[in-house]
CHARMM-style PDB file with segment names, atoms N, HN, CA, C and O in Angstrom:
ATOM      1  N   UNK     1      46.625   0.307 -53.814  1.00  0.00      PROA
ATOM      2  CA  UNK     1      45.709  -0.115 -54.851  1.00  0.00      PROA
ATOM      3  C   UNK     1      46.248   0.316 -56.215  1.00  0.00      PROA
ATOM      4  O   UNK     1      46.588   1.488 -56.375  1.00  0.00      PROA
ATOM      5  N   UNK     2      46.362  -0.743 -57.389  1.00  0.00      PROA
ATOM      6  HN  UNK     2      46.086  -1.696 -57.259  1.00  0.00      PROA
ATOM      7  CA  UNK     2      47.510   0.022 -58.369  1.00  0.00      PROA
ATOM      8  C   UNK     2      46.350   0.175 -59.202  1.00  0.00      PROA
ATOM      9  O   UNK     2      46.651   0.844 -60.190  1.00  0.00      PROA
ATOM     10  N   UNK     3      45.060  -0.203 -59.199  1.00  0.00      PROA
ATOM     11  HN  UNK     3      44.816  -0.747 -58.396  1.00  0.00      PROA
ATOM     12  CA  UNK     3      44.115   0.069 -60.144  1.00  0.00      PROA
ATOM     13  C   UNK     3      42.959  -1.099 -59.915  1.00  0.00      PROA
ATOM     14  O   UNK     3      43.101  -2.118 -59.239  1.00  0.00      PROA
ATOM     15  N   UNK     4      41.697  -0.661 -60.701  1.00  0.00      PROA
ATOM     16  HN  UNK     4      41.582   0.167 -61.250  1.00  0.00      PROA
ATOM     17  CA  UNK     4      40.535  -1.559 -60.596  1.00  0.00      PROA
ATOM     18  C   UNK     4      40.772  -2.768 -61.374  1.00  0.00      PROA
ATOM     19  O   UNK     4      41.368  -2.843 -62.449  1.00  0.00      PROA
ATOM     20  N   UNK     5      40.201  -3.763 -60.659  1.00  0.00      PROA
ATOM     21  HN  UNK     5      39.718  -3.702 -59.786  1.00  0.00      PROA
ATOM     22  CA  UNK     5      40.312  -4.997 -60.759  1.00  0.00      PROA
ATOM     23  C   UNK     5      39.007  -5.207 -62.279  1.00  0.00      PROA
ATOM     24  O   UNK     5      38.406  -4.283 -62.826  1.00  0.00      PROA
ATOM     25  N   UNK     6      38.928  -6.387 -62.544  1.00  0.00      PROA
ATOM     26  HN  UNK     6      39.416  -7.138 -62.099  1.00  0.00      PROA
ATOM     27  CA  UNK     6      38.424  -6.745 -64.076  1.00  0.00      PROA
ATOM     28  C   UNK     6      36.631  -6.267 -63.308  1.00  0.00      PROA
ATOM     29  O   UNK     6      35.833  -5.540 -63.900  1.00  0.00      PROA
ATOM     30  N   UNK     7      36.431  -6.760 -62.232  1.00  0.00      PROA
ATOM     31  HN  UNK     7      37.079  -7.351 -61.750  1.00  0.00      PROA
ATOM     32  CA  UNK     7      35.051  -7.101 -62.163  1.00  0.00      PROA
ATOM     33  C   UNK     7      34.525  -5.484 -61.736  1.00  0.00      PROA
ATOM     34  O   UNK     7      33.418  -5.046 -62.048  1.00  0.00      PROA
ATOM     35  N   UNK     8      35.222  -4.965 -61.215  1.00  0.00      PROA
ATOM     36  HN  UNK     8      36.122  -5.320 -60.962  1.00  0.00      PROA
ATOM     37  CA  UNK     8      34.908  -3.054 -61.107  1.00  0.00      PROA
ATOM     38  C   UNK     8      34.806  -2.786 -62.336  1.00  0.00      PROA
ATOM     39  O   UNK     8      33.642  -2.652 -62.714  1.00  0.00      PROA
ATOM     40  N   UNK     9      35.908  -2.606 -63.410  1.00  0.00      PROA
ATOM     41  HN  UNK     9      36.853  -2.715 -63.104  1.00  0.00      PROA
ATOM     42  CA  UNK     9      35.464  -2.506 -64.688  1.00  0.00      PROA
ATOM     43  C   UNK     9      34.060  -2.575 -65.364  1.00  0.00      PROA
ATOM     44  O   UNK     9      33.199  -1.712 -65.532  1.00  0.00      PROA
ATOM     45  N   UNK    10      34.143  -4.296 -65.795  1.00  0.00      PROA
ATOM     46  HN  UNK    10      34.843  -4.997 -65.659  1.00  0.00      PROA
ATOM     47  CA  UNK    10      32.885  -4.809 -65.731  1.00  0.00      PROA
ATOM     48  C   UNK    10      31.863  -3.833 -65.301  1.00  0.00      PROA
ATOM     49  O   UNK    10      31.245  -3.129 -66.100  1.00  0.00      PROA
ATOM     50  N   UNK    11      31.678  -3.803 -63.859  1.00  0.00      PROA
ATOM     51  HN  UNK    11      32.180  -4.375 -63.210  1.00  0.00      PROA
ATOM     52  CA  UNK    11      30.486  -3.143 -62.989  1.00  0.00      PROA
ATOM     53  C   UNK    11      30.661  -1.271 -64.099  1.00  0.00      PROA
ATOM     54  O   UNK    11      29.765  -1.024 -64.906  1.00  0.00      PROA
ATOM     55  N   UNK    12      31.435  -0.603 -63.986  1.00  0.00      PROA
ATOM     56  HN  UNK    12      32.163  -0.804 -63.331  1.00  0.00      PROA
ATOM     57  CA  UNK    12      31.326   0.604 -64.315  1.00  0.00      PROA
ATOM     58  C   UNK    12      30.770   0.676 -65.790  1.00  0.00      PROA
ATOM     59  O   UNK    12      29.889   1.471 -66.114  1.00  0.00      PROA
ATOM     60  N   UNK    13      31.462  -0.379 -66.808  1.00  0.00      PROA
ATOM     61  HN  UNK    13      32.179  -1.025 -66.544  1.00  0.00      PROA
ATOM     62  CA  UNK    13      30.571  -0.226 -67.829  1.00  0.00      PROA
ATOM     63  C   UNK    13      29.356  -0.603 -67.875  1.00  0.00      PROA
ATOM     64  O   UNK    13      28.566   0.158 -68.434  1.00  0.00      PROA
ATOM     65  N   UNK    14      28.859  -1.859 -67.315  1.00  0.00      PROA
ATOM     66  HN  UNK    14      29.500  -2.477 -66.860  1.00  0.00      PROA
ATOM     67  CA  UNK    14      27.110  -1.936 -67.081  1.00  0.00      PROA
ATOM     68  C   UNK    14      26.257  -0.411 -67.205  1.00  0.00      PROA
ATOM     69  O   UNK    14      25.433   0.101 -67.964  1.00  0.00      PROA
ATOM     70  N   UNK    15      27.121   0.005 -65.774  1.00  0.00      PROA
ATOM     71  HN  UNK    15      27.790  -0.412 -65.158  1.00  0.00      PROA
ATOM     72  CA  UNK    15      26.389   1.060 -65.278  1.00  0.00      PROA
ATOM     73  C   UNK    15      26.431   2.072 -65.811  1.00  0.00      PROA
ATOM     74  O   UNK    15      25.381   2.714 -65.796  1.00  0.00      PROA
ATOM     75  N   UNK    16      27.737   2.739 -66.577  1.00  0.00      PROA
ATOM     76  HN  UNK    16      28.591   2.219 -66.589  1.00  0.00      PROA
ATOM     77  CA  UNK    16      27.277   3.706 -67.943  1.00  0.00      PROA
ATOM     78  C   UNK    16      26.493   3.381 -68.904  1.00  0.00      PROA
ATOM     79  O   UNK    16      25.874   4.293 -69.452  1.00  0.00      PROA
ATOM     80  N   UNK    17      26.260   1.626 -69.491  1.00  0.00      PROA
ATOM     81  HN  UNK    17      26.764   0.885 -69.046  1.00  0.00      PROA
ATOM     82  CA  UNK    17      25.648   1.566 -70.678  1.00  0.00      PROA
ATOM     83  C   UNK    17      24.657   1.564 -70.267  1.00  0.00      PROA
ATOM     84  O   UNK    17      23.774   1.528 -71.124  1.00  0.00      PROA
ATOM     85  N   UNK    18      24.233   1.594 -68.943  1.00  0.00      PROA
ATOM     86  HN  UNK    18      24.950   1.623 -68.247  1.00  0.00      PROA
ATOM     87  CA  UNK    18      22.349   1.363 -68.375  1.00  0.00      PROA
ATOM     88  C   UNK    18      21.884   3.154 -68.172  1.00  0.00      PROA
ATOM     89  O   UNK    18      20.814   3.638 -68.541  1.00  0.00      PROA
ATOM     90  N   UNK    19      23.148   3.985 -67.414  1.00  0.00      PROA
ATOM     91  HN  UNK    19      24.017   3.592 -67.115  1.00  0.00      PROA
ATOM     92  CA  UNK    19      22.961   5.556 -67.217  1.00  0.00      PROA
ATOM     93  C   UNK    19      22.410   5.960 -69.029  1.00  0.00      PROA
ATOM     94  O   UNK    19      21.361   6.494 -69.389  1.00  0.00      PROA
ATOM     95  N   UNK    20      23.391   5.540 -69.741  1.00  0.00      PROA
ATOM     96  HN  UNK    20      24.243   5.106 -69.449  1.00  0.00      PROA
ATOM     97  CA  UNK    20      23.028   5.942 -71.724  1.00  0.00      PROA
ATOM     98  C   UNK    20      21.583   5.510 -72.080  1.00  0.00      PROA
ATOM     99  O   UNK    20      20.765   6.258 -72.616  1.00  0.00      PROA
ATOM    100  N   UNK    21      21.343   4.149 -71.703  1.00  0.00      PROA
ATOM    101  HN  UNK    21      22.007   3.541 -71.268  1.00  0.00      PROA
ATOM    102  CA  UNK    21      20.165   3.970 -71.837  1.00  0.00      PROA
ATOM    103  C   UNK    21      19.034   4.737 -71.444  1.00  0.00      PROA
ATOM    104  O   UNK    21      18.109   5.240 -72.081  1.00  0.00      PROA
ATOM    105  N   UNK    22      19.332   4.703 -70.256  1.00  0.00      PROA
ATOM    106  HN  UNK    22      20.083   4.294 -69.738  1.00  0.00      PROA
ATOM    107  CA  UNK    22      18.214   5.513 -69.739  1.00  0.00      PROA
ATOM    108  C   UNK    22      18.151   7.228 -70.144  1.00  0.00      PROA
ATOM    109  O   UNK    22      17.006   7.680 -70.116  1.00  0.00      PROA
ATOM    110  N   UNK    23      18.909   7.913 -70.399  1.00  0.00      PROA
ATOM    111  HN  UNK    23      19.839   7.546 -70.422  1.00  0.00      PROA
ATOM    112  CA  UNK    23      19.403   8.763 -71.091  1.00  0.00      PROA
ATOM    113  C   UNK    23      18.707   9.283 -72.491  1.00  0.00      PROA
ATOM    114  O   UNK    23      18.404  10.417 -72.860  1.00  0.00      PROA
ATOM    115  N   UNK    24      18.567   7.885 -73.175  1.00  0.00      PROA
ATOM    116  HN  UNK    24      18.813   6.963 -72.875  1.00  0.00      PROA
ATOM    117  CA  UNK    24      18.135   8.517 -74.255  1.00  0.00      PROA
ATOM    118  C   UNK    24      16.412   7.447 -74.248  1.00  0.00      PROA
ATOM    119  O   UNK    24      15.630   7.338 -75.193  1.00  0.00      PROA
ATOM    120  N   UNK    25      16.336   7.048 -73.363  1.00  0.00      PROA
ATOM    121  HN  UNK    25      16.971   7.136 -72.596  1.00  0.00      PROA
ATOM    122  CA  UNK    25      14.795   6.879 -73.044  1.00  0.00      PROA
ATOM    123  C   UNK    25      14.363   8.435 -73.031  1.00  0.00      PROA
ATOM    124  O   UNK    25      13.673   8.996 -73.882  1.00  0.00      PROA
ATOM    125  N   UNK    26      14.811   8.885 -72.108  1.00  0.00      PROA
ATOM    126  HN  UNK    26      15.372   8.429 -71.416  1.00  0.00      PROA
ATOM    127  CA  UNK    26      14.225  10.041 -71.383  1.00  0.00      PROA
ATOM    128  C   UNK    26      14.060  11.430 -72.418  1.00  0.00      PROA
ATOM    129  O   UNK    26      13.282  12.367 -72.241  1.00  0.00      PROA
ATOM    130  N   UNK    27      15.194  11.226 -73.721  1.00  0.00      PROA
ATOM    131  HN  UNK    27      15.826  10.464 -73.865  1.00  0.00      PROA
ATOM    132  CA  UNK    27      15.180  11.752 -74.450  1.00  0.00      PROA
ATOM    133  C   UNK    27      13.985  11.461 -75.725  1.00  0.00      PROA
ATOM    134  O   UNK    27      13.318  12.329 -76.288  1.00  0.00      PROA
ATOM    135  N   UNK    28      13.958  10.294 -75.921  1.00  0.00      PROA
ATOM    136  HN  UNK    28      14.500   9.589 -75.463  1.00  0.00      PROA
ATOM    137  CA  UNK    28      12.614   9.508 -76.382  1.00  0.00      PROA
ATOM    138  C   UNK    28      11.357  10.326 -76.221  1.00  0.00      PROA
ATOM    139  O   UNK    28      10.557  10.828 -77.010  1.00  0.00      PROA
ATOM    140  N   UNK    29      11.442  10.290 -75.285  1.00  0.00      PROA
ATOM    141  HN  UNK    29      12.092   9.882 -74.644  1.00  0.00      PROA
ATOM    142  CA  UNK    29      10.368  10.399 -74.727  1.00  0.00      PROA
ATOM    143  C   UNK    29       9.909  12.090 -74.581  1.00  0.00      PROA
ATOM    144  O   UNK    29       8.776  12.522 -74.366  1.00  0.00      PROA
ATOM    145  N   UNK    30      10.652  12.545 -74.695  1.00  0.00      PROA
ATOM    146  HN  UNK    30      11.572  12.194 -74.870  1.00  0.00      PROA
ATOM    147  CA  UNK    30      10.468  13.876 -74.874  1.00  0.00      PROA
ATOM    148  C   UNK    30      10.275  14.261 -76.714  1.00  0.00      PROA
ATOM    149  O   UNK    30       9.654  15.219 -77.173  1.00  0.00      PROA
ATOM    150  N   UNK    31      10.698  13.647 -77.166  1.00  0.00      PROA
ATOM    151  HN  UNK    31      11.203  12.868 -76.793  1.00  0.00      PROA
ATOM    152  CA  UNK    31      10.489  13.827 -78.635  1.00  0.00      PROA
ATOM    153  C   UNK    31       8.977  13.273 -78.798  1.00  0.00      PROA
ATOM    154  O   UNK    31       8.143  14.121 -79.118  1.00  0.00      PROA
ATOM    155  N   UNK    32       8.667  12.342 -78.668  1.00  0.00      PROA
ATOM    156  HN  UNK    32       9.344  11.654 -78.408  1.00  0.00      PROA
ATOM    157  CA  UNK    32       7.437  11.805 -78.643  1.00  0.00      PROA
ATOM    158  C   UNK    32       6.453  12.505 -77.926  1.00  0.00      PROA
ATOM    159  O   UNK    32       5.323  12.148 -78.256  1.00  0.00      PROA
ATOM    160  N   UNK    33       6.479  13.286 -77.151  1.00  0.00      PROA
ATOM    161  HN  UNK    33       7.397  13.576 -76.882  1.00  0.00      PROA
ATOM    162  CA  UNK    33       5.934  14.532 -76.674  1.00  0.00      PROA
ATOM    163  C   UNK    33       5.667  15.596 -77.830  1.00  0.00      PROA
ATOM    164  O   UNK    33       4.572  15.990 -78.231  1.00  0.00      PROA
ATOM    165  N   UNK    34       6.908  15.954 -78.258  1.00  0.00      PROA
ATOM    166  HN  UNK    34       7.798  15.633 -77.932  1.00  0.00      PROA
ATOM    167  CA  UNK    34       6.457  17.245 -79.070  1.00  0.00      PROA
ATOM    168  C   UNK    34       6.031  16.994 -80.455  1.00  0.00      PROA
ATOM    169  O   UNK    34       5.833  17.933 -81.226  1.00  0.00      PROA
ATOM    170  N   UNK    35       5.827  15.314 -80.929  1.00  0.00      PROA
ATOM    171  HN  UNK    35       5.987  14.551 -80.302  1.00  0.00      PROA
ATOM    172  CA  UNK    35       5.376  14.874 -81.866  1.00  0.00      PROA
ATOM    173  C   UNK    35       4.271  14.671 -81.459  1.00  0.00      PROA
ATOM    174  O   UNK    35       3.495  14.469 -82.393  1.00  0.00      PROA
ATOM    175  N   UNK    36       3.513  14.594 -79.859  1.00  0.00      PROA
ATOM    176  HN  UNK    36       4.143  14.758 -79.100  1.00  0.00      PROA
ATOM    177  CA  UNK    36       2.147  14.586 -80.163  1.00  0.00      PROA
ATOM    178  C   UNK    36       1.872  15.351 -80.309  1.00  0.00      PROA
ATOM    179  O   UNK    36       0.909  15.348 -81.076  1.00  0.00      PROA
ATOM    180  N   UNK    37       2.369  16.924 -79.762  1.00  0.00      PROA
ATOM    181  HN  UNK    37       3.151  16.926 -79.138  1.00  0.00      PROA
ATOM    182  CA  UNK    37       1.774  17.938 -79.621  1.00  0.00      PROA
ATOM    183  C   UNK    37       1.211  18.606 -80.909  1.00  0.00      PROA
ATOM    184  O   UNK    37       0.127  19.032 -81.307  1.00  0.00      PROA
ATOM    185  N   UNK    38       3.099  18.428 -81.579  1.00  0.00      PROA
ATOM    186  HN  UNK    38       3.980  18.082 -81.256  1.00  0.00      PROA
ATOM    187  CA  UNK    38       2.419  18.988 -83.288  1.00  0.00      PROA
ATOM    188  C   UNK    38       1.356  17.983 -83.822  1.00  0.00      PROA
ATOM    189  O   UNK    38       0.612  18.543 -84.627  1.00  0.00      PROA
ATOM    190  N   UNK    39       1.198  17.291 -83.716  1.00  0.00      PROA
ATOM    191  HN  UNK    39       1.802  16.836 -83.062  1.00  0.00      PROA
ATOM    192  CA  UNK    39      -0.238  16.149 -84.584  1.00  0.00      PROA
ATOM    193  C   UNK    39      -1.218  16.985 -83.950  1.00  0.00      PROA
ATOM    194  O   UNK    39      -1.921  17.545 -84.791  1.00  0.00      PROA
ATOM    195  N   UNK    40      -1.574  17.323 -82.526  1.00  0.00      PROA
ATOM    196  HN  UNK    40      -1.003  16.868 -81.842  1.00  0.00      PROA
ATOM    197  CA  UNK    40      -2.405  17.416 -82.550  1.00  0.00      PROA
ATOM    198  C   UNK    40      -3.000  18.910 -82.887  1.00  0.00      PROA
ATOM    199  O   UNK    40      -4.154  19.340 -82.863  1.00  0.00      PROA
ATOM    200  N   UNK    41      -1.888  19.456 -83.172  1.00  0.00      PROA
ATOM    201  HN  UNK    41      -0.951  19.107 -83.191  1.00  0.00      PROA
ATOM    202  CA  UNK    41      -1.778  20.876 -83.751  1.00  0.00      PROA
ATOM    203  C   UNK    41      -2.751  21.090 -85.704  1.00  0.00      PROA
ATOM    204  O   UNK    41      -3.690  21.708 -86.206  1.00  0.00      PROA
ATOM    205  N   UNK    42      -1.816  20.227 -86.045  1.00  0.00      PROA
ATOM    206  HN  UNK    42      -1.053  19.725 -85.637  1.00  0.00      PROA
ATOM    207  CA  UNK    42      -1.943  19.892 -87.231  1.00  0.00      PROA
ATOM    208  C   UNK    42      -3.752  19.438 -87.244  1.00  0.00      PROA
ATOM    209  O   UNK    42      -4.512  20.041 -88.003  1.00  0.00      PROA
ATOM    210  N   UNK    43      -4.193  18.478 -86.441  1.00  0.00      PROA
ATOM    211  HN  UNK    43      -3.576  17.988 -85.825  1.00  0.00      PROA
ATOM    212  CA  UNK    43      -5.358  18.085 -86.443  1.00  0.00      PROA
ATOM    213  C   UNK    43      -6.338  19.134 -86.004  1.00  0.00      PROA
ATOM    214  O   UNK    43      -7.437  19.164 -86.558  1.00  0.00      PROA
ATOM    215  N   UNK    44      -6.003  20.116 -84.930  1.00  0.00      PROA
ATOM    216  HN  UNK    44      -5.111  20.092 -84.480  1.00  0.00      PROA
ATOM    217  CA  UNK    44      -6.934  21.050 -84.864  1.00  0.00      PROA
ATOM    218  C   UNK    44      -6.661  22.020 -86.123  1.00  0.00      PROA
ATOM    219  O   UNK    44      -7.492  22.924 -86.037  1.00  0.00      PROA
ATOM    220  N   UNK    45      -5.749  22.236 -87.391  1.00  0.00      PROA
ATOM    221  HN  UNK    45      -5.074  21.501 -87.461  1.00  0.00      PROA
ATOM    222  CA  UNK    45      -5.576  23.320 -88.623  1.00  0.00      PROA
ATOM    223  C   UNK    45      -6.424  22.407 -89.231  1.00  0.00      PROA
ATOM    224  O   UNK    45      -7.307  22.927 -89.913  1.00  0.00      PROA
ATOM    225  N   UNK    46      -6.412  21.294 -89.185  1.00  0.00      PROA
ATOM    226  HN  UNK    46      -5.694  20.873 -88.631  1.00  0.00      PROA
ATOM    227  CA  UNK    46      -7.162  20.639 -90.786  1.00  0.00      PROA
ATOM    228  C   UNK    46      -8.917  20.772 -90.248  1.00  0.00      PROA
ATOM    229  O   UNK    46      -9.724  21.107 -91.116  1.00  0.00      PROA
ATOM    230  N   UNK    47      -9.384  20.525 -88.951  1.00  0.00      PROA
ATOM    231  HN  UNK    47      -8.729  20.253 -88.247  1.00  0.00      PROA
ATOM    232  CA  UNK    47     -10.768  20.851 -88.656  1.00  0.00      PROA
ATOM    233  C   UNK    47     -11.065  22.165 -89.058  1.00  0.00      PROA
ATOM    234  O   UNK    47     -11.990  22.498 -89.800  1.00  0.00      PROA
ATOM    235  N   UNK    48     -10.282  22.847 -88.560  1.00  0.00      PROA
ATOM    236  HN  UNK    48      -9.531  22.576 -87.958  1.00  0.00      PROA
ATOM    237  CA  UNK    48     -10.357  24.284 -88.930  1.00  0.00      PROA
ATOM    238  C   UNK    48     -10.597  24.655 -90.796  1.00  0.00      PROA
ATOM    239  O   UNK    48     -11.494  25.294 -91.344  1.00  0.00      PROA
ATOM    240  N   UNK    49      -9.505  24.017 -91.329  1.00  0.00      PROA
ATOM    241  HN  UNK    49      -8.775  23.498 -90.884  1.00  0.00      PROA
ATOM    242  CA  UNK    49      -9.874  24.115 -92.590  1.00  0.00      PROA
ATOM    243  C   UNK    49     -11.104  23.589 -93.550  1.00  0.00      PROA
ATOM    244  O   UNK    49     -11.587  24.124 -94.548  1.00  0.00      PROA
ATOM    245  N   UNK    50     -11.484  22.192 -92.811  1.00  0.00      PROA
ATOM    246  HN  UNK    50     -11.092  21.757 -92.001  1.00  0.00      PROA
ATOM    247  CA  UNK    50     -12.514  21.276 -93.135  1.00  0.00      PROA
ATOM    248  C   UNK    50     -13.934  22.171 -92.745  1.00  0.00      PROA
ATOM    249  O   UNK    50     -15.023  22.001 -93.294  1.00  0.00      PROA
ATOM    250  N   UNK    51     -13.688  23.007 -91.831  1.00  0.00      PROA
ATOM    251  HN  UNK    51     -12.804  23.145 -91.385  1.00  0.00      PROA
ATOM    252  CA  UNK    51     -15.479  23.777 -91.215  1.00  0.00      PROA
ATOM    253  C   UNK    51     -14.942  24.586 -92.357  1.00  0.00      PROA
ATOM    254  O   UNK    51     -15.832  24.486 -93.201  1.00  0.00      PROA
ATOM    255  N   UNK    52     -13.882  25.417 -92.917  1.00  0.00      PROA
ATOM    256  HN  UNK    52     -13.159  25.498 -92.231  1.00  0.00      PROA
ATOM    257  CA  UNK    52     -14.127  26.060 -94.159  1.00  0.00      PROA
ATOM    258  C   UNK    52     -14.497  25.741 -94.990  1.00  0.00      PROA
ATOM    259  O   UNK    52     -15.557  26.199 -95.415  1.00  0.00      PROA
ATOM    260  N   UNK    53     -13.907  24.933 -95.545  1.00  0.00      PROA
ATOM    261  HN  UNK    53     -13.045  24.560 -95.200  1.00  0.00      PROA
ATOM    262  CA  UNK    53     -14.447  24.292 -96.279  1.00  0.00      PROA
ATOM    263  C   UNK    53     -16.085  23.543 -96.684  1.00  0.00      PROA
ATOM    264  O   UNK    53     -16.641  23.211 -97.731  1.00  0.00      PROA
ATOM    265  N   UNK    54     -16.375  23.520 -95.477  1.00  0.00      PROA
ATOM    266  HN  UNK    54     -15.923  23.790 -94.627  1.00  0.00      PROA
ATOM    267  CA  UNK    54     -17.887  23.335 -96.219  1.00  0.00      PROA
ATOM    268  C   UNK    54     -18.797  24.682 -96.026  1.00  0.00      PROA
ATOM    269  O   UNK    54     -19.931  24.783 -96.495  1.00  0.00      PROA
ATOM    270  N   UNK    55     -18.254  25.524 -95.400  1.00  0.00      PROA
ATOM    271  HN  UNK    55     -17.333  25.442 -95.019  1.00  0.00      PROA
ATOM    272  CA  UNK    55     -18.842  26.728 -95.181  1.00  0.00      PROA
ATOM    273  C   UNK    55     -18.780  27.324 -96.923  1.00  0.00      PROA
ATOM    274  O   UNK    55     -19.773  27.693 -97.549  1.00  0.00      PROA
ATOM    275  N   UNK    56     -17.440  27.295 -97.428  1.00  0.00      PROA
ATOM    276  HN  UNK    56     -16.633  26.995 -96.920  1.00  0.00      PROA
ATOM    277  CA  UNK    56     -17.110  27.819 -98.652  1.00  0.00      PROA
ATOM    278  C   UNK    56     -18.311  26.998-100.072  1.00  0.00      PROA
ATOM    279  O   UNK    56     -18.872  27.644-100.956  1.00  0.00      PROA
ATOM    280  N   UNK    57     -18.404  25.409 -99.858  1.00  0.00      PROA
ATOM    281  HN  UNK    57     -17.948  24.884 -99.140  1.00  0.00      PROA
ATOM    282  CA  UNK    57     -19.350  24.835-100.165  1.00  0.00      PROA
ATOM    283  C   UNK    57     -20.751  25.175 -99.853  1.00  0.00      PROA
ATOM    284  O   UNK    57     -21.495  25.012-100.820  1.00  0.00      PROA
ATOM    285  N   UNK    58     -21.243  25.542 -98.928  1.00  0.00      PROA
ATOM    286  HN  UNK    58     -20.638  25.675 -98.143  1.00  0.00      PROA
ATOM    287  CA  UNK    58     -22.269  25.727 -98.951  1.00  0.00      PROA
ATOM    288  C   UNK    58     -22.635  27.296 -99.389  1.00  0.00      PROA
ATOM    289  O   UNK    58     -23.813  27.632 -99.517  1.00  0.00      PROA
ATOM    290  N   UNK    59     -21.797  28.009 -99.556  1.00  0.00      PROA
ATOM    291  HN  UNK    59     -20.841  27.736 -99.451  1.00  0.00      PROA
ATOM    292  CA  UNK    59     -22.354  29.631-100.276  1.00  0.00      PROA
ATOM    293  C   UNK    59     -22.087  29.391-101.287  1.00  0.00      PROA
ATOM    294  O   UNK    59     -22.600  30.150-102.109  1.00  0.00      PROA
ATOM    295  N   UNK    60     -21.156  28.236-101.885  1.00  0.00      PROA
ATOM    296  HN  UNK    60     -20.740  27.619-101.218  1.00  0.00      PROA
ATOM    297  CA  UNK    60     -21.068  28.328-103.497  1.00  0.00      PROA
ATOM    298  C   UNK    60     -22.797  27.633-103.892  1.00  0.00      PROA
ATOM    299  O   UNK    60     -23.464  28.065-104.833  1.00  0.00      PROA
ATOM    300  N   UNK    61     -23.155  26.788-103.183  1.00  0.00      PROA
ATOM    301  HN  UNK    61     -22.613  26.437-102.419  1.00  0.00      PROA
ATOM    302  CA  UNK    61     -24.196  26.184-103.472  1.00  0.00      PROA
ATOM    303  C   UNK    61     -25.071  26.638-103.644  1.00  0.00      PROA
ATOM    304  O   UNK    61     -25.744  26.271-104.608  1.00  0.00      PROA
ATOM    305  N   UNK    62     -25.676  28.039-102.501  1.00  0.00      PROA
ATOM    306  HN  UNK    62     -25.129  28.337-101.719  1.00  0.00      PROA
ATOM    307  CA  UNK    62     -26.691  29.020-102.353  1.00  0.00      PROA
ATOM    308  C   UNK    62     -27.003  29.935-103.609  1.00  0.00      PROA
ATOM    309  O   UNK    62     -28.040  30.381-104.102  1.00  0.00      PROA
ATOM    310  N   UNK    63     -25.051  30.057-104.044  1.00  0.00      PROA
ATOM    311  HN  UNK    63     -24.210  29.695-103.644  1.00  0.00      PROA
ATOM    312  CA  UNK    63     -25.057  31.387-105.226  1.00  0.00      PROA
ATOM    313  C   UNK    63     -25.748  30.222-106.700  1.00  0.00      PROA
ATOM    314  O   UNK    63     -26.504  30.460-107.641  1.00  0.00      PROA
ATOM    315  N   UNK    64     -25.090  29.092-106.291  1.00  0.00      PROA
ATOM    316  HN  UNK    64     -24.476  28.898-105.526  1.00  0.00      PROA
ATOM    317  CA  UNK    64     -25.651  27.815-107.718  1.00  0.00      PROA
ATOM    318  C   UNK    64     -27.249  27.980-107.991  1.00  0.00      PROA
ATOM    319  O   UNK    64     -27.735  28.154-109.108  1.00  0.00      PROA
ATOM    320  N   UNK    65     -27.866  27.908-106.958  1.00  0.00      PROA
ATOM    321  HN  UNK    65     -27.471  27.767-106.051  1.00  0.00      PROA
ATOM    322  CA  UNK    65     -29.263  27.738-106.862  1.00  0.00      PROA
ATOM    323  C   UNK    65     -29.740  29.240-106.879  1.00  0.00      PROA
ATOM    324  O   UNK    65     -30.786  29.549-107.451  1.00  0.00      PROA
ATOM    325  N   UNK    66     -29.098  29.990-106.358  1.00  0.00      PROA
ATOM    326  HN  UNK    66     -28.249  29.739-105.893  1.00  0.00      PROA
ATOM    327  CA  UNK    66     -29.869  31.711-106.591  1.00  0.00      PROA
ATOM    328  C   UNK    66     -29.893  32.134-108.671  1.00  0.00      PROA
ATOM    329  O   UNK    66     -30.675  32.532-109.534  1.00  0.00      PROA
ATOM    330  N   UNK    67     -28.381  31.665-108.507  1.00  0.00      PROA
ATOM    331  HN  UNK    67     -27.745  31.342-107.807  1.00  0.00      PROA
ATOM    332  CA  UNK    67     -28.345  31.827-110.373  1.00  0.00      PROA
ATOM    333  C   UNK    67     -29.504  30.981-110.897  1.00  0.00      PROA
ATOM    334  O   UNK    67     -30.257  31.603-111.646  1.00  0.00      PROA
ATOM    335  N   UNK    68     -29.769  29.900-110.707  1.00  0.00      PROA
ATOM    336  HN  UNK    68     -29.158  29.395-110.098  1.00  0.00      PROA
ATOM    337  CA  UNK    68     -30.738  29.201-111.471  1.00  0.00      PROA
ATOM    338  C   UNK    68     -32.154  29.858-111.535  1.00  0.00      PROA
ATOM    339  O   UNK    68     -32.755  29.821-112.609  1.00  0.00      PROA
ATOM    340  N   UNK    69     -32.680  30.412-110.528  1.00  0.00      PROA
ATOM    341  HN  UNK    69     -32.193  30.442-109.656  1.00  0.00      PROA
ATOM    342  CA  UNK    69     -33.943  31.017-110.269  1.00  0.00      PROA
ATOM    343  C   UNK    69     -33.478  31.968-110.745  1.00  0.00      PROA
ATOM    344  O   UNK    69     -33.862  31.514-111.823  1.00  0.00      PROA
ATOM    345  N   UNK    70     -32.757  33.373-111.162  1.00  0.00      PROA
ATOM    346  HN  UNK    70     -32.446  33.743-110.286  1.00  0.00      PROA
ATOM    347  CA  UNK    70     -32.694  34.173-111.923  1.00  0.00      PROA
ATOM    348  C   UNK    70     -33.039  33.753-113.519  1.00  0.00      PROA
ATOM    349  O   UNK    70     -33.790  34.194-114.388  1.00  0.00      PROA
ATOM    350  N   UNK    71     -32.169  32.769-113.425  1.00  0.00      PROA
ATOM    351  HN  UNK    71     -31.558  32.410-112.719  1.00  0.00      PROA
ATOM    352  CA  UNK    71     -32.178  32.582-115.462  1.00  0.00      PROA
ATOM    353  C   UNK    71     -33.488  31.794-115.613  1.00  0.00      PROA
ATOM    354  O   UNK    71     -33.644  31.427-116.777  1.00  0.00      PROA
ATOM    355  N   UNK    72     -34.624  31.369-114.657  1.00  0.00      PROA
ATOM    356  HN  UNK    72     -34.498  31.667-113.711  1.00  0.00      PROA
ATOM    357  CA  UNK    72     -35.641  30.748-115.409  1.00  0.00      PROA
ATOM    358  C   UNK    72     -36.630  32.007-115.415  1.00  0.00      PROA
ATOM    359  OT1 UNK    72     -37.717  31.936-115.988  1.00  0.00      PROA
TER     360      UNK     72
END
């Protein structure tokens, strides 16, 4: 056998460019993983900040309305 014929060829590159493919599916797909994870990271900091936030609103509001009944 002095070497592979055209259609082995052929066949071996298919089958690396389909192994690559799949390859970086799999890699895909793992990125898209740790991009949900951080979103949903990110989405539980901003709730977190948002309940501060009206918490911080509502004692500024209390002190608004306590000052007013002092100065009348």
């Amino acid at each position: 056998m002095p070497g592979l014929e055209l259609a082995e060829v052929i066949l071996a590159v298919i089958i690396g460019t389909l192994a690559a493919i799949v390859y970086s599916l799999r890699v895909l797909i793992l990125l898209e993983r740790r991009v949900a994870s951080m979103e949903m990271n990110i989405q539980r900091m901003a709730g977190k900040i948002i309940k501060e936030e009206v918490l911080i609103e509502k004692v500024l509001k209390k002190k608004k309305s306590h000052l007013k009944r002092k100065r009348r």
